[in-house]
C-alpha positions as CSV (number, residue, x, y, z in Angstrom):
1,X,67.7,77.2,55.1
2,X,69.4,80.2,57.1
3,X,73.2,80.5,57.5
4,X,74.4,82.3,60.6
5,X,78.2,82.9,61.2
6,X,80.8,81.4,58.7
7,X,80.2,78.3,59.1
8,X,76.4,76.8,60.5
9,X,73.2,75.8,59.0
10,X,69.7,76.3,61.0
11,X,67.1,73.5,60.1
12,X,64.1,75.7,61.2
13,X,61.4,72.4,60.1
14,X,63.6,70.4,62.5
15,X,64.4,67.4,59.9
16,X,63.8,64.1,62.4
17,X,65.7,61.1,62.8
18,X,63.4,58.6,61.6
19,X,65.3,55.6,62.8
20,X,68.8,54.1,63.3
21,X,70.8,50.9,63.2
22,X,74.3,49.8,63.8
23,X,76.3,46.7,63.3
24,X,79.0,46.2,65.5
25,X,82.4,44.1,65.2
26,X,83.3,41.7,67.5
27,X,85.6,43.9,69.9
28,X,83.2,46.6,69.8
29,X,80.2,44.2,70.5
30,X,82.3,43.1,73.5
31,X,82.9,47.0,74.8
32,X,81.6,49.1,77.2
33,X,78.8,49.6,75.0
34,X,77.9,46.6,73.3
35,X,74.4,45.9,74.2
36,X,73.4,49.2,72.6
37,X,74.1,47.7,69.2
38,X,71.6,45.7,67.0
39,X,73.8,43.6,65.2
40,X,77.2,42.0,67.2
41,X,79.7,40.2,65.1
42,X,81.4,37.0,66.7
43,X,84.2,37.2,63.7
44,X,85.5,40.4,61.9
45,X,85.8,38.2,58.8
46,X,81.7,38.0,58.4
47,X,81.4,35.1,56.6
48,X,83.7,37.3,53.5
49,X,86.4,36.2,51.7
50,X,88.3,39.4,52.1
51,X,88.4,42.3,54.8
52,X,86.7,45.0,51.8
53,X,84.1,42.5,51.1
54,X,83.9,41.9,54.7
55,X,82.6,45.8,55.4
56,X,80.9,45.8,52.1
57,X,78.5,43.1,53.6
58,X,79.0,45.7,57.5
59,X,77.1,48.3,54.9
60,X,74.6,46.1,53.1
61,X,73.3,44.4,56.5
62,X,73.0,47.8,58.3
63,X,71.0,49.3,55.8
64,X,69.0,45.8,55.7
65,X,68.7,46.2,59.5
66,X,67.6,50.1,59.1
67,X,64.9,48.9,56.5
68,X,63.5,46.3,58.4
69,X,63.4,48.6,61.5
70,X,61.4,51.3,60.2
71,X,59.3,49.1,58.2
72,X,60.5,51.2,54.7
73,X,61.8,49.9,51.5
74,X,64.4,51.1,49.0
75,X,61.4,53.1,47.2
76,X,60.5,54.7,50.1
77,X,63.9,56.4,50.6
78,X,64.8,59.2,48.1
79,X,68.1,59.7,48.6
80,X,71.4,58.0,50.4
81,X,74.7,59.9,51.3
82,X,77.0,57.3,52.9
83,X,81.2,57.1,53.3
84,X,84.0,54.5,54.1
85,X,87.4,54.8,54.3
86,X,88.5,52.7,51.2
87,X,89.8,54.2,48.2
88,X,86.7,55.5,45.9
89,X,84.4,54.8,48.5
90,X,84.2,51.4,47.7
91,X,82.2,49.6,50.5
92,X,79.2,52.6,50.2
93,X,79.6,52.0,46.8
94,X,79.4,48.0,46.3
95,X,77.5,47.4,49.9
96,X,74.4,49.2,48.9
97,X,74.3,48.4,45.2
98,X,71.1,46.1,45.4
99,X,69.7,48.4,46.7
100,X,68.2,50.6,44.2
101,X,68.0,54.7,45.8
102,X,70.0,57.7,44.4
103,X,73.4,57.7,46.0
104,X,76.2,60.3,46.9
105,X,79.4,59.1,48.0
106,X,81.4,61.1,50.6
107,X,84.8,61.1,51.9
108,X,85.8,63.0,55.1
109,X,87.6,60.8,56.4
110,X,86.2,59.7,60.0
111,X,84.3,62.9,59.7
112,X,82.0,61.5,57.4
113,X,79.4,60.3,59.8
114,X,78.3,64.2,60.7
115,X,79.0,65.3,57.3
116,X,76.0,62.5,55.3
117,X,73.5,63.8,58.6
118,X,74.2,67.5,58.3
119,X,73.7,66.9,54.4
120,X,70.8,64.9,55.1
121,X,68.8,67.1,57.2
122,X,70.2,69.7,54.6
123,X,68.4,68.2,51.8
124,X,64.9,67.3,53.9
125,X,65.1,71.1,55.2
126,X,65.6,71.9,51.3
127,X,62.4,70.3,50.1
128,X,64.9,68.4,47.9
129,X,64.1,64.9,49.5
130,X,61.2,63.2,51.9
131,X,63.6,61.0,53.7
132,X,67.1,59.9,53.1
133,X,69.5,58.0,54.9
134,X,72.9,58.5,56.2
135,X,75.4,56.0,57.1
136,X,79.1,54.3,57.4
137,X,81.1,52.1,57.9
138,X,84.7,50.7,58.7
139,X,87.1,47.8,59.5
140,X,89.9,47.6,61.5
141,X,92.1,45.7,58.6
142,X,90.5,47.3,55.1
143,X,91.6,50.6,57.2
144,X,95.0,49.2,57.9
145,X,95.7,48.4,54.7
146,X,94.5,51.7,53.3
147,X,96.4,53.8,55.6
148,X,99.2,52.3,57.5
149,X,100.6,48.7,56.9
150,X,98.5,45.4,56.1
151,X,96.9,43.2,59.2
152,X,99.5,40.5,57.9
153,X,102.8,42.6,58.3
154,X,102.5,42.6,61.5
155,X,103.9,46.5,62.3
156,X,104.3,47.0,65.9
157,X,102.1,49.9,67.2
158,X,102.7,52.7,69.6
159,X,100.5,53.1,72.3
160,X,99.3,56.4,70.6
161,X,97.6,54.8,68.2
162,X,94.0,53.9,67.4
163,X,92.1,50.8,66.6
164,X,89.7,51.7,63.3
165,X,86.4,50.6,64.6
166,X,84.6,47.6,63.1
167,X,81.2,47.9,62.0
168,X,79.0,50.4,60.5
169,X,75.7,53.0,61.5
170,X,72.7,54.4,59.6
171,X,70.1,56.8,60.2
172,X,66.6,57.2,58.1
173,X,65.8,61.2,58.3
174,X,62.7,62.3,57.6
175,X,60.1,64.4,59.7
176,X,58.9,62.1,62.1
177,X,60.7,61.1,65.3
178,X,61.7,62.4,69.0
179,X,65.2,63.4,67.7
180,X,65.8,66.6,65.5
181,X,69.0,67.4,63.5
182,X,68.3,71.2,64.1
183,X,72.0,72.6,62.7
184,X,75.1,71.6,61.8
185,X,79.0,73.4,61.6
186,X,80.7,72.5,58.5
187,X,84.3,72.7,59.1
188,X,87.5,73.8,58.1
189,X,90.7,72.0,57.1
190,X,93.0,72.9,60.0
191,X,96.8,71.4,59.5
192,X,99.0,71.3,62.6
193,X,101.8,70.0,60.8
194,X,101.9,66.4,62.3
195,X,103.1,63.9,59.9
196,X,103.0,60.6,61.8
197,X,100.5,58.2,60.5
198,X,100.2,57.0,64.2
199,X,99.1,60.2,65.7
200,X,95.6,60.5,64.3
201,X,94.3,62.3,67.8
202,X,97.0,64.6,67.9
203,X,96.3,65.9,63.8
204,X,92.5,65.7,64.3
205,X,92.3,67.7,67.8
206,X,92.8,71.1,66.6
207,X,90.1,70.6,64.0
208,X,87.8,69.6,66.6
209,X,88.7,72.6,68.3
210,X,88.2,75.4,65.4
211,X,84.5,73.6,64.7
212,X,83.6,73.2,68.5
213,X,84.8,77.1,68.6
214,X,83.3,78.2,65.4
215,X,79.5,76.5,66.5
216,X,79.9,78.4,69.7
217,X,80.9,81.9,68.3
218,X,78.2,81.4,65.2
219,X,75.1,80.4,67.6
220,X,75.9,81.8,70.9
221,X,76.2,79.2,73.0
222,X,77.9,78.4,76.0
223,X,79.2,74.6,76.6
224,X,76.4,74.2,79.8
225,X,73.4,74.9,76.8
226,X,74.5,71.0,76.0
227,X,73.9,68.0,78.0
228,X,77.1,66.5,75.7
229,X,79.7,67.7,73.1
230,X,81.1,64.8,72.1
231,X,84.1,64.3,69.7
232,X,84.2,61.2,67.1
233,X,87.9,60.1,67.1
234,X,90.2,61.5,69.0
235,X,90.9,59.0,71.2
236,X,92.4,59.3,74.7
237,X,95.8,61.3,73.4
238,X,93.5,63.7,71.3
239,X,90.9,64.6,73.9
240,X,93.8,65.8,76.0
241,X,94.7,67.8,73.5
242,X,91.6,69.0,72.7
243,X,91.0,70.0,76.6
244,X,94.2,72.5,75.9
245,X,92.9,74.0,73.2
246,X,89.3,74.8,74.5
247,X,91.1,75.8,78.0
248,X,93.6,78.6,75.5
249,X,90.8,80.0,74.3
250,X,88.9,79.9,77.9
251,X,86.6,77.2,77.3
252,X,86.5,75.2,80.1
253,X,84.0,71.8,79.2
254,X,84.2,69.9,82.2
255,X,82.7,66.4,82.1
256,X,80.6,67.6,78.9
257,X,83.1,66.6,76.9
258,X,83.0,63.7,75.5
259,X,84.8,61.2,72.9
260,X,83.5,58.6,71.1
261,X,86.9,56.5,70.0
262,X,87.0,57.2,74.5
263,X,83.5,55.1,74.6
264,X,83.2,52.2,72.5
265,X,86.1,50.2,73.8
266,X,87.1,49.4,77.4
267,X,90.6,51.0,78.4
268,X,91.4,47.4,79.4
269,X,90.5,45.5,76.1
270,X,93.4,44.5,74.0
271,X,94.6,45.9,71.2
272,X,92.6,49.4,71.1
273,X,95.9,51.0,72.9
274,X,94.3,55.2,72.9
275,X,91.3,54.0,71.4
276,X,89.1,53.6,68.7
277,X,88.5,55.8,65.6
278,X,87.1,55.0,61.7
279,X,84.1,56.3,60.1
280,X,82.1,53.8,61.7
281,X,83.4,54.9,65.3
282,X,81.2,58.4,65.5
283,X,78.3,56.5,64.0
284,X,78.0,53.6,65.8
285,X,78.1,55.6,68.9
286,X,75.8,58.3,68.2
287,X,73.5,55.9,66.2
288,X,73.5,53.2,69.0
289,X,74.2,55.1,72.1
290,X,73.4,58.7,71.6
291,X,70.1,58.2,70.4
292,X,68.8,56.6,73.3
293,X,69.8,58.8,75.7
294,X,68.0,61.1,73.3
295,X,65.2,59.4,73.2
296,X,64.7,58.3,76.5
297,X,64.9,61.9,77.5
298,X,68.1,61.4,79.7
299,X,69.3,64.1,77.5
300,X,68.1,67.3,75.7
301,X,70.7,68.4,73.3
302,X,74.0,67.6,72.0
303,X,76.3,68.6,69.9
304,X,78.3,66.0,68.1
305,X,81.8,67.1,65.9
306,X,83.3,64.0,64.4
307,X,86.7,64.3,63.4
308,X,89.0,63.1,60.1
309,X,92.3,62.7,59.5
310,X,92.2,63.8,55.3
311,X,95.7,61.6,54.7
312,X,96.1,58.6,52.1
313,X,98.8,56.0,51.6
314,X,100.7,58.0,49.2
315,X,100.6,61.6,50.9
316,X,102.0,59.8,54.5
317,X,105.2,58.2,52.2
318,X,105.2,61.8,50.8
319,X,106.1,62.4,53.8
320,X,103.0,65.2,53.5
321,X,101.7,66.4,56.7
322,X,98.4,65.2,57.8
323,X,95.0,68.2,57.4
324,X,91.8,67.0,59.4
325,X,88.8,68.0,59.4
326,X,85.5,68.5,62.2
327,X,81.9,68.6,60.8
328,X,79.4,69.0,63.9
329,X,75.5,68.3,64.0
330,X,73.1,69.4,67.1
331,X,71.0,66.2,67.9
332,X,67.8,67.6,69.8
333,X,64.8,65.9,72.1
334,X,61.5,66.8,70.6
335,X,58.0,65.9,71.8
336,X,56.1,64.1,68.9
C-alpha cells in the first residue's frame, strides 16, 4: 500500500464498498433525509431499558440489517472495526457480541466513521482480510451523559451547540461493488485552545482544515477534482469557520463544501439548534445518502473528512482544552 505526502494512503486494488445500512433515530428519520435510511426509529428509547442499551441494540440491528442486505453471515466477514462514543467503546463492544468476527475497537471521537473505513480498505488493500465491516453508532442522551450533563438535568443549551445524532451506519468492504475507497488522509490532532464543551464546531473546524489541506497538498488536487468534500460534524457555526480557514490559505470551495451535522436535520426541527454531530452523524450520512448518489452516478468522487472532538468528562471539568481530530476517505464511482 503506497504512502504519498505525510499523511495519505493509495488503495491501488480499489477495496469496494460491498454494501451499507443505517438505522436512524426518530428526529433523524423525520429530517431532510430520512427516507434515505433503512431502519427509522419512532422512539429513541428502542424498546431498552436504558439510553446505553438503547444504542447497544442501534449497533446490533444495523449490523443485522447489513447482514441481511448483502446476504453474508458473521463467518463470512473476517474482520470488524467499529466505534461509539461511550467510555470503553461499550455499545461496539456489547452490540456486536453475538456476533462472532474478530473485532477492533476505535475511538476518534465523531471521527471514527472515516477512521474504521480507511482502516478497512487498509486491511483488504493489505491482503490481511477478504471483507470486513466498518460501522457506528451514537445517541443523543448516552452522549449527553458522557460528555456534557445527563438528559434528566435538564442544562439549558446555547444555540451553538449540537444535537449527537441518533442511530448508527455500517459498511461491508470487500472487492465487489460500484463504490471504491481509493485513499484516505489520516489526521492530526490540531488544538485551538477552545475549552467550551458547547462549541464542538468551533474545536473541530481547524482539524477539518489541516486534513482537507494536507489531502490536497499530498495528492494534488484541486477542490473542482470532487463532486463533494463534505465535513462530518461541524455543524452550521463550524462550517463557517471552516470556510475562513480554507479562504486564509486561498481555498475557495464554493457549494462543494459540504457538512453532514448541516444535512441530516432540518434547520427548522427542534432541538438540533447548529446541528447534528456523534459518531453516527458522518455515517449515517455517507452510508445512507452518499452512497447513492455514488451509486446512481449523480456523483464521481468525494472526499469525506469526519471530524472529533478528543474531550471526556473529566478533561472538560479539568478545565483542559478540547484537541480534535479529521480522518478523510475518497469514496469513488466504479464501473463493475
Amino acid at each position: 500500500m503506497p504512502k504519498i505526502g505525510q499523511q495519505t494512503w493509495l488503495f491501488p486494488s480499489e477495496p469496494r464498498i460491498e454494501q451499507v445500512a443505517t438505522v436512524a433515530g426518530k428526529l433523524e428519520g423525520e429530517g431532510p433525509l430520512g427516507a434515505c435510511f433503512d431502519v427509522r426509529k419512532t422512539d429513541d428509547w428502542c424498546g431498552a431499558d436504558t439510553w446505553e442499551h438503547a444504542e447497544q441494540g442501534l449497533f446490533r440491528e444495523v449490523v443485522q440489517v447489513l447482514f441481511q442486505k448483502a446476504g453474508v453471515r458473521a463467518q463470512d466477514v473476517d474482520l470488524c472495526f467499529g466505534a461509539d462514543l461511550n467510555a470503553q467503546v461499550t455499545s461496539f463492544h456489547f452490540g456486536t457480541r453475538e456476533f462472532d468476527i474478530p473485532k477492533i475497537g476505535l475511538y476518534s471521537a465523531c471521527a471514527s466513521s472515516t477512521a474504521a473505513v480507511a482502516l478497512a480498505a487498509a486491511s483488504v488493500e493489505g491482503g490481511f482480510a477478504q471483507r470486513v465491516l466498518a460501522g457506528t453508532s451514537s445517541h443523543t442522551s448516552t452522549a449527553e451523559r458522557q460528555f456534557r450533563f445527563p438528559t434528566e438535568y435538564g442544562a439549558q443549551k446555547p444555540p451553538t451547540a449540537q444535537r449527537t445524532v441518533t442511530g448508527a451506519g455500517a459498511a461491508l468492504i470487500g472487492k465487489r461493488g460500484r463504490v471504491a475507497v481509493t485513499s484516505a488522509t489520516i489526521g492530526r490532532i490540531v488544538d485551538y485552545g477552545v475549552t467550551n464543551a458547547w462549541e464542538y464546531g468551533a474545536a473541530m473546524a481547524p482539524a477539518a482544515a489541516s486534513t482537507i489541506l494536507s489531502h490536497l497538498r499530498d495528492t494534488g488536487r484541486k477542490v473542482y477534482d470532487f463532486d463533494a468534500i463534505a465535513t462530518g460534524d461541524l455543524g452550521r457555526v463550524g462550517h463557517a469557520i471552516l470556510r475562513d480557514l480554507l479562504a486564509q490559505r486561498g481555498v475557495e470551495p464554493g457549494d462543494r463544501l459540504l457538512d453532514c451535522g448541516m444535512l441530516i436535520y432540518a434547520p427548522d426541527q427542534p432541538e438540533v439548534f447548529a446541528g447534528g454531530s456523534g459518531a453516527a452523524c458522518s455515517s449515517l450520512v455517507m452510508f445512507g445518502h452518499f452512497i447513492k448518489k455514488l451509486e446512481s452516478g449523480e456523483w464521481n468522487r468525494i472526499l469525506v473528512a469526519a471530524t472529533g472532538a478528543l474531550l471526556s468528562m473529566v478533561s472538560s471539568q479539568q478545565q483542559d482544552t478540547i484537541p480534535a481530530v479529521s480522518h478523510a476517505v475518497v469514496l469513488e464511482r466504479k464501473d463493475g
